[in-house]
C-alpha positions in Angstrom: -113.2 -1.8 -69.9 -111.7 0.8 -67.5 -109.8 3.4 -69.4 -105.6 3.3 -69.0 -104.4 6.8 -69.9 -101.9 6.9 -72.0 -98.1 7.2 -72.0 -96.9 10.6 -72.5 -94.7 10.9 -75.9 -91.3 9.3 -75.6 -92.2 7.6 -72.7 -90.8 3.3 -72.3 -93.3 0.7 -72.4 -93.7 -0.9 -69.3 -91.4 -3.7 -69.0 -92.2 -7.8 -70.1 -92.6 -9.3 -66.8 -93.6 -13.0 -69.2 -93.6 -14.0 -72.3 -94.3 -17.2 -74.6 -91.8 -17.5 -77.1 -92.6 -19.4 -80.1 -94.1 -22.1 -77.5 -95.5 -25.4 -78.6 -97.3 -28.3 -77.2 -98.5 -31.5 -78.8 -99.7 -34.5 -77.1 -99.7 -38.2 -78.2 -102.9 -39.5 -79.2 -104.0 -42.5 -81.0 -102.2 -42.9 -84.5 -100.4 -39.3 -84.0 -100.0 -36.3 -82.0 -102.6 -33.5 -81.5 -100.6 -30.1 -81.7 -102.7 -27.8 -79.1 -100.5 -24.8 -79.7 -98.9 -24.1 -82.3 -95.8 -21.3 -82.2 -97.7 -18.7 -79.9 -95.6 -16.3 -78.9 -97.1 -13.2 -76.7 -95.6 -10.5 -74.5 -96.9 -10.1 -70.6 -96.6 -6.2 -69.5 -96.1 -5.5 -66.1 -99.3 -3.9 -64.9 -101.3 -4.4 -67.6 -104.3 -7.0 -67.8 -103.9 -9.4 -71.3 -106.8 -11.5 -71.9 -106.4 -15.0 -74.1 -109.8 -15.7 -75.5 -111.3 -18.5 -78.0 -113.5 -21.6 -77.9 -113.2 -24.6 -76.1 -110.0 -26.5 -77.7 -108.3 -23.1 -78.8 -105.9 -23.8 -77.1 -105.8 -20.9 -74.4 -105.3 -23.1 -71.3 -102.9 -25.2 -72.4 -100.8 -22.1 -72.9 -101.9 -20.9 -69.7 -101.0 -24.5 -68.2 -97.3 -24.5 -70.0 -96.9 -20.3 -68.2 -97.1 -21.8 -65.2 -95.1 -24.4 -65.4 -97.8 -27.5 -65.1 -97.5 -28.5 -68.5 -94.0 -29.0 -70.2 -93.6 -27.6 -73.3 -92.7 -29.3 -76.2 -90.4 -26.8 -77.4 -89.9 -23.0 -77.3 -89.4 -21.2 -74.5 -91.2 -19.6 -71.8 -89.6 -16.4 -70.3 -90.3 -15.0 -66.7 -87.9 -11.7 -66.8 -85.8 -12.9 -69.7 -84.7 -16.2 -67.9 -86.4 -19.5 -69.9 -88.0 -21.0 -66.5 -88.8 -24.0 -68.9 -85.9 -26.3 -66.8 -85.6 -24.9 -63.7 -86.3 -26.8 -60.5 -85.9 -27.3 -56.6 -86.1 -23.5 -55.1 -85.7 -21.6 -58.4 -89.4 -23.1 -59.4 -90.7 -22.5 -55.9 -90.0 -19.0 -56.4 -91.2 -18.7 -59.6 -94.7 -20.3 -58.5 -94.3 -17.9 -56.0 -94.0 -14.9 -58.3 -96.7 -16.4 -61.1 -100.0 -17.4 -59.4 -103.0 -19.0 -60.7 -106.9 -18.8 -59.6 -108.6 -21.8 -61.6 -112.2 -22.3 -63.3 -113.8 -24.6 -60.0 -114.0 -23.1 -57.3 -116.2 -25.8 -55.8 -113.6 -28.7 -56.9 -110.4 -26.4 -55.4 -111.5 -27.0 -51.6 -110.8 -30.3 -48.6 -114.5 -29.9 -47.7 -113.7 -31.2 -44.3 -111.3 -28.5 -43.6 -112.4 -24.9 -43.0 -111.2 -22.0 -45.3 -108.3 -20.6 -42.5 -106.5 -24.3 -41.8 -106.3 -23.9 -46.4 -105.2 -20.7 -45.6 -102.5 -21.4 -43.2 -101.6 -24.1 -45.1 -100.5 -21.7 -48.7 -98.2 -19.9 -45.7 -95.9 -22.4 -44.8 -93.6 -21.6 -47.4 -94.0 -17.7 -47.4 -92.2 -15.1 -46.5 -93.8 -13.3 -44.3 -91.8 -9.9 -43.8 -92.8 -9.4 -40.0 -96.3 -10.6 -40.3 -98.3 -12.9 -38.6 -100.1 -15.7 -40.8 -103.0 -14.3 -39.4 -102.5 -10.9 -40.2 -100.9 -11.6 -43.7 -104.4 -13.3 -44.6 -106.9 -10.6 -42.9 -104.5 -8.3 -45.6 -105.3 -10.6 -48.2 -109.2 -11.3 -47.7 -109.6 -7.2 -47.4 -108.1 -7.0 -50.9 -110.8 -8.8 -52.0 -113.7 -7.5 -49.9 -114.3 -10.3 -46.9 -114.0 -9.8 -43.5 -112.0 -12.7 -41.3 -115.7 -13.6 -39.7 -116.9 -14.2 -43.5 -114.6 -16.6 -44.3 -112.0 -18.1 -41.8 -113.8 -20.3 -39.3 -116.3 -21.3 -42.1 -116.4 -24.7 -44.1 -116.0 -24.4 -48.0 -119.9 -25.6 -48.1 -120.6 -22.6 -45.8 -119.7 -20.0 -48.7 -121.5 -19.2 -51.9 -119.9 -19.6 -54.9 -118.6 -16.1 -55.3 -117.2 -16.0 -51.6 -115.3 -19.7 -52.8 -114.0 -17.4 -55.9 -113.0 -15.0 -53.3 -111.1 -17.0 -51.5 -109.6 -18.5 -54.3 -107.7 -15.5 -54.9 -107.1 -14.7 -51.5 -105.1 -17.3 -51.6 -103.2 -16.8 -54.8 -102.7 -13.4 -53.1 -100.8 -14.7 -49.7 -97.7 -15.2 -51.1 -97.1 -12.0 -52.9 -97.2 -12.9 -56.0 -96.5 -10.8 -59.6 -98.1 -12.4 -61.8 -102.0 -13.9 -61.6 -103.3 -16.3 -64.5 -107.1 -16.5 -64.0 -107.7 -19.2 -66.3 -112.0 -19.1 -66.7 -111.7 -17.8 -63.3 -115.9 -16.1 -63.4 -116.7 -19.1 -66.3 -119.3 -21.5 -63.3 -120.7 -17.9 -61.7 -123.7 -16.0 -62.5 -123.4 -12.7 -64.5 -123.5 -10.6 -61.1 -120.7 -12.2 -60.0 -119.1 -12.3 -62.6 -118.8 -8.7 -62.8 -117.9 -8.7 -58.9 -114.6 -11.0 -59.6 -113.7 -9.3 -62.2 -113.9 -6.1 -60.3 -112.1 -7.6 -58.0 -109.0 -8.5 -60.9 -109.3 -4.9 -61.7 -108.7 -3.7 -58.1 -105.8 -5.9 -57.3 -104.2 -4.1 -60.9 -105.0 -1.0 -59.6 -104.2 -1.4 -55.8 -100.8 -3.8 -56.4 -99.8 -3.5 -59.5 -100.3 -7.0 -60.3 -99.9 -8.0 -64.2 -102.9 -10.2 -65.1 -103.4 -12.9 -67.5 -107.6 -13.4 -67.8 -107.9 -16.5 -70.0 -111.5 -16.6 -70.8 -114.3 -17.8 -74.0 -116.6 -14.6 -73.5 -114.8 -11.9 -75.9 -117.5 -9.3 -73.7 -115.3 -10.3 -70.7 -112.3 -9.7 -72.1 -113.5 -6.2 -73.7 -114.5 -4.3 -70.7 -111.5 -5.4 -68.4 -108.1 -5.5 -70.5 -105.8 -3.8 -72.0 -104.7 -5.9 -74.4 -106.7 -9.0 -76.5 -105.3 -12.2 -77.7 -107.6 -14.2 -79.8 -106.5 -17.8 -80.6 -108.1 -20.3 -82.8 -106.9 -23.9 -83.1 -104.3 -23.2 -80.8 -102.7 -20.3 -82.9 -102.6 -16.8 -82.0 -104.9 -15.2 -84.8 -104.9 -11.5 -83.8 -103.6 -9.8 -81.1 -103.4 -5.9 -80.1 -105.2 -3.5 -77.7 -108.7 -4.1 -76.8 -110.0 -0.8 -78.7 -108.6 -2.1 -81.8 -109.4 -5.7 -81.5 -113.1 -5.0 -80.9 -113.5 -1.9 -83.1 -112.2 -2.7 -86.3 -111.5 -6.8 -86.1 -108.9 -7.8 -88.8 -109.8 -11.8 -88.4 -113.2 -14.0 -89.3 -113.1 -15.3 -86.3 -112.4 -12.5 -84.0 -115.8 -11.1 -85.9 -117.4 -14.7 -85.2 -116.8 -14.0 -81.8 -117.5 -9.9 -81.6 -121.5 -11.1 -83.3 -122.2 -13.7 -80.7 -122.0 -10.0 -78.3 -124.2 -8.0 -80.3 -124.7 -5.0 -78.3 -121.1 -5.1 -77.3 -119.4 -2.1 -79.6 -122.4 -0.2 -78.4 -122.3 0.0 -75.0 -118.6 0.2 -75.1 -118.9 3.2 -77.3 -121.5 4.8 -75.0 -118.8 4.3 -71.9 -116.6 6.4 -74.2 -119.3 8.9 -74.7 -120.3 9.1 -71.3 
């Protein structure tokens, strides 16, 4: 986890730039509905990386899915800025997917194969604003952010690309239209463990470089540890504890938070030897 030095005394929190507020979703199933979250409500700080972890059917996606806007929700609200975005539609939500971006799980299921990588490119401009740029000069911006050349990606077809590259591009294209908000929702979960730790460099950068306020939805607690700032754990789609990462990994208030922290057994070390080093 990199360190985030700390506010000086007095100092305001940064602001909420989203924020789930007592959110719920249930879905019909047979003889009943299936509540998938249950009342969450969690605070988005511009800047700052927040990462959602738990099992499989915790629940995290779904509230990821409802931030976005691809999932209604069934009640509650969900804030971008301190205005419920939970109704709005026409322009105000194309501005709002604008502002709130998302890089998915797949990158292997998120391409036309037949296309190449600048025509999907292109395509994510159409409704942009550019501010003076060209389409390809806004995108030659976008793929440096993330460490590709034009030549690596552009005139190349999706099956041309390994899997990190495809990642890569992924966010590239989140990035194109500016956005100020980016969900990566198991974003490194079908990549190996090197890269892994190259997308999630790459998260870190885009913090650092433009100030972006992440949400890293993820089931690896490890993850989660060494890249954010704050850690939400959920269970059964509630929110079970919650607080920054240093807290939530050193001393765990929740059974399953310390389910979780024992399936990373030599986590606390080496995060206490980063400290020490």
């Amino acid at each position: 986890m990199t360190e985030t030095a700390p506010a000086p005394a007095g100092a305001a929190a940064a602001p909420v730039v989203l924020a789930a507020d007592h959110v719920t979703k249930q879905f019909r199933v047979a003889g009943g509905k299936l509540t998938a979250v249950d009342d969450v409500s969690v605070e988005f700080r511009e800047g700052q990386v927040l990462a959602v972890v738990g099992e499989s059917g915790s629940g995290k996606s779904t509230l990821a899915r409802m931030l976005l806007r691809l999932l209604p929700v069934t009640s509650g609200a969900v804030l971008y800025r301190g205005r419920d975005i939970t109704r709005i539609k026409g322009a105000d939500l194309r501005r709002y997917w604008h502002d709130v971006q998302a890089v998915f799980q797949d990158p292997f299921a998120s391409f036309n194969q037949f296309f190449t990588v600048g025509h999907m490119l292109r395509r994510s401009l159409q409704t942009a604003d550019l501010g003076g740029e060209t389409a390809e000069q806004r995108i030659e911006r976008c793929l440096g952010y993330v460490g590709l050349k034009p030549e690596d990606a552009v005139y190349k077809y999706p099956h041309q690309l390994s899997g990190g590259q495809r990642q890569r591009v992924m966010i590239t294209r989140a990035l194109l239209v500016d956005p100020k908000v980016l969900v990566a929702d198991e974003a490194t979960s079908m990549l190996d463990a090197s890269l892994r730790v190259s997308v999630l460099n790459v998260l870190q950068d885009l913090r650092r470089d433009l100030g972006l306020t992440v949400l890293f939805i993820t089931h690896d607690i490890g993850q989660a540890c060494y890249f954010a700032d704050q850690v939400v754990v959920m269970e059964h789609g509630q929110v079970v504890e919650h607080g920054p990462t240093d807290d939530v990994i050193f001393n765990p208030q929740h059974s399953y938070t310390k389910r979780l922290l024992a399936d990373v057994p030599n986590l606390k070390g080496s995060l206490k030897s980063q400290r020490l080093g």
